[in-house]
C-alpha positions in Angstrom: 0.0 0.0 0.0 1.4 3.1 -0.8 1.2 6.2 1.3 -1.6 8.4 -0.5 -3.8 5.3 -0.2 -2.8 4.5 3.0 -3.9 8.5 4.0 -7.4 8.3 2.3 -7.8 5.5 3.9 -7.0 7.0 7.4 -9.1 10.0 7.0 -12.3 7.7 5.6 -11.9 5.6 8.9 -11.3 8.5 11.3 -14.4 10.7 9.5 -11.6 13.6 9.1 -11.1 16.1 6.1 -8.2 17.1 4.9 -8.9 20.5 6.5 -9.2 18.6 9.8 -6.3 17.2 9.3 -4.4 19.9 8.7 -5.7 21.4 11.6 -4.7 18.7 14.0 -1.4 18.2 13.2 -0.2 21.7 12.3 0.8 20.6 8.4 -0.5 22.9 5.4 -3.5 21.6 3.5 -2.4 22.1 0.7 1.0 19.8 1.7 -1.9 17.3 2.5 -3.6 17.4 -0.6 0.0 16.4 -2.7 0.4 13.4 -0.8 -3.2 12.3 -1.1 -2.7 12.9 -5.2 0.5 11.3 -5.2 2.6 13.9 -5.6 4.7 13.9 -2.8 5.4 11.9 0.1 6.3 13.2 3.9 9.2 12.9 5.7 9.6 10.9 9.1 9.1 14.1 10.9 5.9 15.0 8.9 4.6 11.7 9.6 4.8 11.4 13.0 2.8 14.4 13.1 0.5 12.5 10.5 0.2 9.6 12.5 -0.1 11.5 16.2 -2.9 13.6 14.7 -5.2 10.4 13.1 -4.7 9.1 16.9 -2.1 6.2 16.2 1.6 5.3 18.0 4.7 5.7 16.3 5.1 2.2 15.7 1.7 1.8 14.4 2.0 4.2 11.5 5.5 3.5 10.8 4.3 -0.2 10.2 1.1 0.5 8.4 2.9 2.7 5.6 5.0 0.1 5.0 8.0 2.3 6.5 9.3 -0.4 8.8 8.7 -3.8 8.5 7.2 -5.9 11.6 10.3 -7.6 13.2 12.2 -4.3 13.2 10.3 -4.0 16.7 10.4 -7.3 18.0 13.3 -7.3 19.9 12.4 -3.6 21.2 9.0 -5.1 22.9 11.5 -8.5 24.5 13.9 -5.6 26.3 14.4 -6.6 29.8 16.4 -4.3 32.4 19.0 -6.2 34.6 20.6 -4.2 37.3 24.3 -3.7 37.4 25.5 -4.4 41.4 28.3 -2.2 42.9 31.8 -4.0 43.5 30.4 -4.7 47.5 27.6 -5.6 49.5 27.0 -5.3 52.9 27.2 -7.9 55.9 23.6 -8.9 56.6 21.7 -7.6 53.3 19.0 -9.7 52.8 18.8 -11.8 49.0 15.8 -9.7 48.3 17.9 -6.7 48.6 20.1 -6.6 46.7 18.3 -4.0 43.6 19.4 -1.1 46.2 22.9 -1.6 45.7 22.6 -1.5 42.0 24.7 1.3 40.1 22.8 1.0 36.3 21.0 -0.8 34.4 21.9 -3.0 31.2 19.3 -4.0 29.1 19.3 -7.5 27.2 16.5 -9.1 24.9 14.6 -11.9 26.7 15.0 -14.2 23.8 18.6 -13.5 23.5 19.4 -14.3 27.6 16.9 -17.8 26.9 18.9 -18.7 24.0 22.5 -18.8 25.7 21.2 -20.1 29.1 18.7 -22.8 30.1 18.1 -21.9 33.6 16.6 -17.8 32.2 13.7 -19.8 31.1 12.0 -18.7 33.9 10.5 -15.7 33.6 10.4 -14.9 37.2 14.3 -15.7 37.8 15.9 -12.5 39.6 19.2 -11.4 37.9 22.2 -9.1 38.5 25.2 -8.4 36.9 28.6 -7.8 38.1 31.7 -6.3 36.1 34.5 -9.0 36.1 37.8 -7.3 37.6 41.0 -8.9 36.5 41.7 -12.0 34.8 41.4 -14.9 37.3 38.9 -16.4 35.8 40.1 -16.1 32.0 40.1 -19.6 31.4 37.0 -19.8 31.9 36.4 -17.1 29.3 35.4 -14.6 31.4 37.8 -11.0 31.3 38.5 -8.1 32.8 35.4 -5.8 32.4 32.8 -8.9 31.4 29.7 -8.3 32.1 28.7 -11.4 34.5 25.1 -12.4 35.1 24.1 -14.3 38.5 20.8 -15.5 39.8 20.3 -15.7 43.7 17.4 -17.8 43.0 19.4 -20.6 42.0 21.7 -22.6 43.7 25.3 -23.2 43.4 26.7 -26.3 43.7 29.7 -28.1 43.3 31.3 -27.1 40.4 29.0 -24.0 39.3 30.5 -20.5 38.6 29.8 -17.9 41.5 29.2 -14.4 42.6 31.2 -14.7 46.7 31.2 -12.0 48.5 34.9 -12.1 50.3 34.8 -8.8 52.1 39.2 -9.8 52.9 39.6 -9.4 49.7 37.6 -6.6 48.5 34.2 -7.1 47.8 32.8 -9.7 45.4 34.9 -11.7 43.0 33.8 -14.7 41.2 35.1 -18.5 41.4 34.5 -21.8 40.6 32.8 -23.6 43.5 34.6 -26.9 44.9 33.2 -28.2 48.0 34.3 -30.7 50.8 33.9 -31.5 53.7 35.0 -29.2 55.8 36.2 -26.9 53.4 35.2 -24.7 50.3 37.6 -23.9 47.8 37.3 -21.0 45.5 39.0 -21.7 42.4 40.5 -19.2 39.7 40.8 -20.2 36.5 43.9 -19.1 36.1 47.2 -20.5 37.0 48.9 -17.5 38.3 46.3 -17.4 40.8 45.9 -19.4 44.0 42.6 -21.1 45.5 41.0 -19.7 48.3 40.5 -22.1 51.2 37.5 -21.4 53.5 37.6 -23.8 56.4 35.3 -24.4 59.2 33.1 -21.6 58.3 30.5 -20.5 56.5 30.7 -18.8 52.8 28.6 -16.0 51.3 27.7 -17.1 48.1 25.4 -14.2 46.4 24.1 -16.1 43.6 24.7 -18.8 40.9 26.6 -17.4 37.5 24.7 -18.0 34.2 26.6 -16.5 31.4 28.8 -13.8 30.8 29.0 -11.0 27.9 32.3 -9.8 27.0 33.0 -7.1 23.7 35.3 -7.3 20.9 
């Protein structure tokens, strides 16, 4: 359909003139009248004003005129905001928290995050992210400045990638979980960097890590 079509159209449905038209969205009649004969055709700026004065969205008229096609949108309406946490957290802050120590937001498709990991599947998972500092865990292809995305919804067991919070050294880092019996080691992925050994007491895991999104 092309746009003069598309207009008549418009006005036909909304019982407008082209007087009316011009009226409502502050564009000459006579600009109105070219178009509707084919003679010219407005730019985005115009149209938006078209489109907000026969009572339709942005998206809508963009659409119907043939402008943009469907799926330019799709990943627009999928957006989802994950917070970005600050390097620390307190002592005592409860799971449910932690949103108030967040210092931005990134935003991520939904279809995108379901497609690189299983466990985002549920819509009602929480998830953070954390910026990887250093390269202790390069090995397992997470780098200095990585965005890292963790649940505290799900668990992290033996062997899982983890946010800790090790307030010794620093704040959070993240490490590879290996549990015994007595003990918790926190391993780098990295051989120039040591395990941590936590023994005979407990270990603040903040939440389970689920990918990690790194730039070239």
């Amino acid at each position: 359909m092309n746009f003069a079509k598309w207009l008549e159209e418009q006005l036909e449905l909304k019982k407008m003139t082209q007087l009316d038209l011009a009226r409502e969205s502050g564009i000459s009649q006579s600009t109105i009248s070219r178009w509707i004969h084919g003679e010219r055709e407005p730019d985005l700026n115009k149209l938006r004003k078209i489109g907000q004065a026969l009572g339709l969205s942005e998206k809508e008229t963009l659409i119907t005129t043939g402008i943009f096609e469907h799926d330019i949108f799709t990943v627009e309406e999928d957006m989802v905001e994950i917070p970005v946490l600050a390097a620390s957290i307190p002592c005592g802050t409860p799971s449910n928290d932690y949103s108030s120590y967040a210092i931005g937001h990134e935003s991520f498709s939904q279809s995108f995050l379901r497609s690189y990991a299983r466990s985002m599947r549920n819509e009602n998972l929480r998830l953070f992210i954390v910026r990887a500092k250093g390269n202790s865990m390069i090995g397992k292809g997470i780098v200095d400045g990585n965005m890292v995305i963790f649940s505290p919804d799900l668990e992290a067991k033996n062997g899982d990638i983890a946010v800790i919070d090790l307030e010794e050294e620093g704040g959070l880092c993240i490490k590879e979980l290996l549990i015994q019996k007595n003990a918790v080691v926190l391993k780098s992925a990295n051989p120039d960097f040591d395990p941590i050994v936590v023994v005979d007491q407990p270990v603040r895991i903040i939440g389970k890590v689920v990918m990690h999104i790194g730039y070239l």
